[in-house]
Backbone as CSV, one residue per row, in Angstrom:
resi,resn,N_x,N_y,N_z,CA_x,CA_y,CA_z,C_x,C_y,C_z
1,UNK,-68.438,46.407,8.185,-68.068,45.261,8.974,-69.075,44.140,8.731
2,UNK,-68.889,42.880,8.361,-69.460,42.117,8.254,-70.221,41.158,9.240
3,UNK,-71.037,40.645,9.325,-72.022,39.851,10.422,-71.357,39.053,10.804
4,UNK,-71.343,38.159,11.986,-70.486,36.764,12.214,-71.628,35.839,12.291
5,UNK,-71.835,34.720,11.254,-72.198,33.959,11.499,-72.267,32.999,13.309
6,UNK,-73.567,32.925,13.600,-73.688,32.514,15.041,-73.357,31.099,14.838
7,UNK,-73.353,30.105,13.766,-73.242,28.606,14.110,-72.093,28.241,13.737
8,UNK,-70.813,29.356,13.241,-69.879,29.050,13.141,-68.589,28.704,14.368
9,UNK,-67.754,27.970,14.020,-67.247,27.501,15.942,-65.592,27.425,15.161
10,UNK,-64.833,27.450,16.208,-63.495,27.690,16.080,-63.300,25.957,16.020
11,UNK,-62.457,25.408,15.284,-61.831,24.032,15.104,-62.129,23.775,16.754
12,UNK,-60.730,24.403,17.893,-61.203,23.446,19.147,-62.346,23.082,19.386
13,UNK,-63.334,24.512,19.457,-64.351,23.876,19.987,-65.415,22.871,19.268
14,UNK,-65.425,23.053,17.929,-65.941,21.745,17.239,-65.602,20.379,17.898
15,UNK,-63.993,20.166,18.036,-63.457,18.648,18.388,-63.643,18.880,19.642
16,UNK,-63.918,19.560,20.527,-64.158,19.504,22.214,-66.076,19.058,22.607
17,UNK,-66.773,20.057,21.642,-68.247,18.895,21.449,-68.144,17.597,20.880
18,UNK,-67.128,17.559,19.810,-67.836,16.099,19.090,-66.790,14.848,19.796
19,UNK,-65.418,14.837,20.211,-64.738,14.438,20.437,-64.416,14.157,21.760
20,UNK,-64.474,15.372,22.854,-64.231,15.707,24.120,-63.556,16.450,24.401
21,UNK,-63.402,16.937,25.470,-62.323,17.843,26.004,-60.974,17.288,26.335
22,UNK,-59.917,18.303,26.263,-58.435,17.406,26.285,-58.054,17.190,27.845
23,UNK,-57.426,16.185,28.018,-57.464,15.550,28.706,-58.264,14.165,28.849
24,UNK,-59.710,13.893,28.248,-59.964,12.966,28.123,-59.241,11.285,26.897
25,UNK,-59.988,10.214,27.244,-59.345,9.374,27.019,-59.534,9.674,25.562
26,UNK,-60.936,9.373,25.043,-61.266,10.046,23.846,-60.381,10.918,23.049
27,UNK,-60.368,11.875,23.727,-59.504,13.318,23.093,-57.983,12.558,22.459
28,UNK,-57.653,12.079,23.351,-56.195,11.373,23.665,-55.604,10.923,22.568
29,UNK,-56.758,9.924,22.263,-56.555,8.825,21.516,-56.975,9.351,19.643
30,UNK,-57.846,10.519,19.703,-58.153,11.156,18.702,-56.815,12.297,18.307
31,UNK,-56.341,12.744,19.236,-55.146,13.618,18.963,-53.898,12.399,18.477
32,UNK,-53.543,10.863,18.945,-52.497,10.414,18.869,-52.556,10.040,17.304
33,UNK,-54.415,9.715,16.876,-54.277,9.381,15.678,-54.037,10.914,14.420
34,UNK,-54.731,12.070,14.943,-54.188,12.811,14.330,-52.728,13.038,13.524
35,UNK,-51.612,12.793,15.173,-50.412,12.891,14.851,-49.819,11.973,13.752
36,UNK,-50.124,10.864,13.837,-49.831,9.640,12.758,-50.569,10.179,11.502
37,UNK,-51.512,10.244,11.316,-51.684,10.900,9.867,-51.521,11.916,9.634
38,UNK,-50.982,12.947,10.169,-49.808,14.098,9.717,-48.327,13.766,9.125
39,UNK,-48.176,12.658,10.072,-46.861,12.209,9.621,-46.764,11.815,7.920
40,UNK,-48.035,10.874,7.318,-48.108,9.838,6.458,-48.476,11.469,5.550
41,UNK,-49.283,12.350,5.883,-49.617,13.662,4.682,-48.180,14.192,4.858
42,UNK,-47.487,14.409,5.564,-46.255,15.315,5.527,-45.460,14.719,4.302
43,UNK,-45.393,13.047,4.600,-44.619,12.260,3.396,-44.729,12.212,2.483
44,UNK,-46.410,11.772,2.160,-46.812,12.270,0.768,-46.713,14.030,-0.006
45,UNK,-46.947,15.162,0.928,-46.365,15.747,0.032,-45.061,16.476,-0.070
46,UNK,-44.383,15.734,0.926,-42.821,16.303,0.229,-42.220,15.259,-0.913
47,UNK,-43.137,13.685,-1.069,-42.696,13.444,-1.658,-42.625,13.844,-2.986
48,UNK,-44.084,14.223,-3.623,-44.801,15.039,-4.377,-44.014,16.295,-4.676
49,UNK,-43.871,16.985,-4.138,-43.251,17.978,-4.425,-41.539,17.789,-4.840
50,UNK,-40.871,16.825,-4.195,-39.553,16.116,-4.528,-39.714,15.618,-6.580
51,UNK,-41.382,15.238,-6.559,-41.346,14.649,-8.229,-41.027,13.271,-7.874
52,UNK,-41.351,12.732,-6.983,-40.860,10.955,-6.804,-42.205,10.107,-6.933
53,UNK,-42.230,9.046,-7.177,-43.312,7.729,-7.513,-43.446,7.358,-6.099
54,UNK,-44.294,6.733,-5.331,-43.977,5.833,-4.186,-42.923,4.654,-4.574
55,UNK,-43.083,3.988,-5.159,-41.768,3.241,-5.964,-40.363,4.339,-5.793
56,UNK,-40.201,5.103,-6.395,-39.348,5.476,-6.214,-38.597,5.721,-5.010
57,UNK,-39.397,6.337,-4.189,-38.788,6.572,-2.810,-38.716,5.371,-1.722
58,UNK,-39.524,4.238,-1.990,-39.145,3.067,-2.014,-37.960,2.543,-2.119
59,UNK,-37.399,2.617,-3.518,-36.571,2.149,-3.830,-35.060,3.112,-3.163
60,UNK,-34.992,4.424,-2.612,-34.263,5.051,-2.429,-34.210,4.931,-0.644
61,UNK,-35.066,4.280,0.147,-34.893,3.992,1.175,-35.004,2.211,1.735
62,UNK,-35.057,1.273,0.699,-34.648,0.129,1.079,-36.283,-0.704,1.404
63,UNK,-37.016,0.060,1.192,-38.213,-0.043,1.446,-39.058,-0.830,0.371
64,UNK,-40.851,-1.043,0.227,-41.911,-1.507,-1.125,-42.554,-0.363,-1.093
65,UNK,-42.861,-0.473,-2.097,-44.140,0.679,-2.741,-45.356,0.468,-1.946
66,UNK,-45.699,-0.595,-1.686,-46.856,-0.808,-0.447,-46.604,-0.167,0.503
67,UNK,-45.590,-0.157,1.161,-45.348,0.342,2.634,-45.455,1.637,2.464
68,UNK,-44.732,2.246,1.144,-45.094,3.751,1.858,-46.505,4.170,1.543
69,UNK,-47.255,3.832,0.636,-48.545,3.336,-0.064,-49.081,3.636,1.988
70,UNK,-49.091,2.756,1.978,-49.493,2.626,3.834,-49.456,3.402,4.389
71,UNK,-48.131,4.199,4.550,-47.905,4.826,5.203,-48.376,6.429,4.969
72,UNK,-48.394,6.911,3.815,-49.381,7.716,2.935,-50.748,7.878,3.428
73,UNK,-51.327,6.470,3.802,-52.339,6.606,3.925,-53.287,6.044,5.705
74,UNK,-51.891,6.201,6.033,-51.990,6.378,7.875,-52.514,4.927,8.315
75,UNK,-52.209,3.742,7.627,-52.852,2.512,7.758,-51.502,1.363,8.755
76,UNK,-50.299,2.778,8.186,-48.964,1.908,9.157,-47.874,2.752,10.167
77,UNK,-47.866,1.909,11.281,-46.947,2.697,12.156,-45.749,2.407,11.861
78,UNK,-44.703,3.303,12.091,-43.270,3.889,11.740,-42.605,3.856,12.595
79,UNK,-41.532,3.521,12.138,-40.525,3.190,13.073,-39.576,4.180,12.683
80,UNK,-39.259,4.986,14.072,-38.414,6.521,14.262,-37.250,6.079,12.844
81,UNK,-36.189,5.196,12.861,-35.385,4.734,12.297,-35.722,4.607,10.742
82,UNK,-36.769,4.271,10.092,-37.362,4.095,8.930,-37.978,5.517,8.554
83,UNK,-38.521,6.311,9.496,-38.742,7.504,9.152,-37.800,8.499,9.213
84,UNK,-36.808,8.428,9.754,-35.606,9.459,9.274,-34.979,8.738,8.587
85,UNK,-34.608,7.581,7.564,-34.548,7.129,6.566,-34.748,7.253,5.072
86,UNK,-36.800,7.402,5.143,-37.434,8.098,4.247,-37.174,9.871,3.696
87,UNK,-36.997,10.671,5.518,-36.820,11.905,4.709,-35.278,12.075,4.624
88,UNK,-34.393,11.480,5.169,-33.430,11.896,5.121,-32.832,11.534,3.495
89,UNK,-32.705,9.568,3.411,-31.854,9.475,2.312,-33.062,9.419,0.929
90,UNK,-34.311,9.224,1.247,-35.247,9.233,0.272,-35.685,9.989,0.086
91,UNK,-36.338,11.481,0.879,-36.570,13.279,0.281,-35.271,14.063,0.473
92,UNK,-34.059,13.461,0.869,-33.146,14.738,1.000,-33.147,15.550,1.737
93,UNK,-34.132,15.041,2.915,-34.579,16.673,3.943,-33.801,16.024,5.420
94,UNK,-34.218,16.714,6.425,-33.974,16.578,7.758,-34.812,16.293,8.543
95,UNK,-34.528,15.543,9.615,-36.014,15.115,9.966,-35.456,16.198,11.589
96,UNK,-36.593,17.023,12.177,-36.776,17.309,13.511,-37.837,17.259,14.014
97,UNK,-37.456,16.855,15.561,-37.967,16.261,16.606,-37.901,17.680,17.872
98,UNK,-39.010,17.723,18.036,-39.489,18.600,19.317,-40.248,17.688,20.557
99,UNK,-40.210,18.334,21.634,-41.208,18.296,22.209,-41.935,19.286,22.838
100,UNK,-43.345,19.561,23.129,-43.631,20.349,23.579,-44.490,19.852,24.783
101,UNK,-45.169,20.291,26.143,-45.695,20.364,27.193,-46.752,21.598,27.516
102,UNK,-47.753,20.609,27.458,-48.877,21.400,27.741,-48.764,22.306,29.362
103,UNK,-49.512,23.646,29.181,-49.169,24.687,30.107,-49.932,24.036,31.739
104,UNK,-50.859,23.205,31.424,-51.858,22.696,32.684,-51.387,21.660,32.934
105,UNK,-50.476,20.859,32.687,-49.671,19.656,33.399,-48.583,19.700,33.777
């Protein structure tokens, strides 16, 4: 059986020292930006994996090569309508929408 490193820490609790605990404003605002640049990595690599240019998928959703350029790189907010746009008629995929609710609110 191997030793456990003592200064090693589970992801939460890393972002709960350096960030705050959830519920705070901090936390909040660090989780909302999370979500937005998941969105912009999700795009880039299905686009990637689709074999498309940013140009290309550009051009297949009515869109510039800048914007998704942007959006790639979490610098632009999205509009629900433009993003089931992108994966729908520009990756071919489906876009779903959840929600979930935290157990303490």
């Amino acid at each position: 059986m191997k030793a456990k490193n003592k200064h090693l820490k589970s992801l939460d609790r890393f972002i709960d020292e350096k960030i705050g605990k959830k519920g705070t404003k901090k936390r909040e605002a660090f989780e909302a930006e999370y979500e937005a640049f998941k969105i912009g990595a999700l795009i880039q690599q299905a686009r990637r994996r689709k074999g498309l240019t940013q140009e290309q998928l550009a051009e297949r959703t009515g869109t510039h090569k800048s914007y998704i350029s942007r959006l790639e790189q979490n610098l632009k907010d999205i509009r629900f309508s433009t993003l089931q746009r992108i994966v729908e008629d520009g990756l071919g995929g489906h876009l779903e929408i959840s929600i979930h609710f935290d157990k303490a609110k």
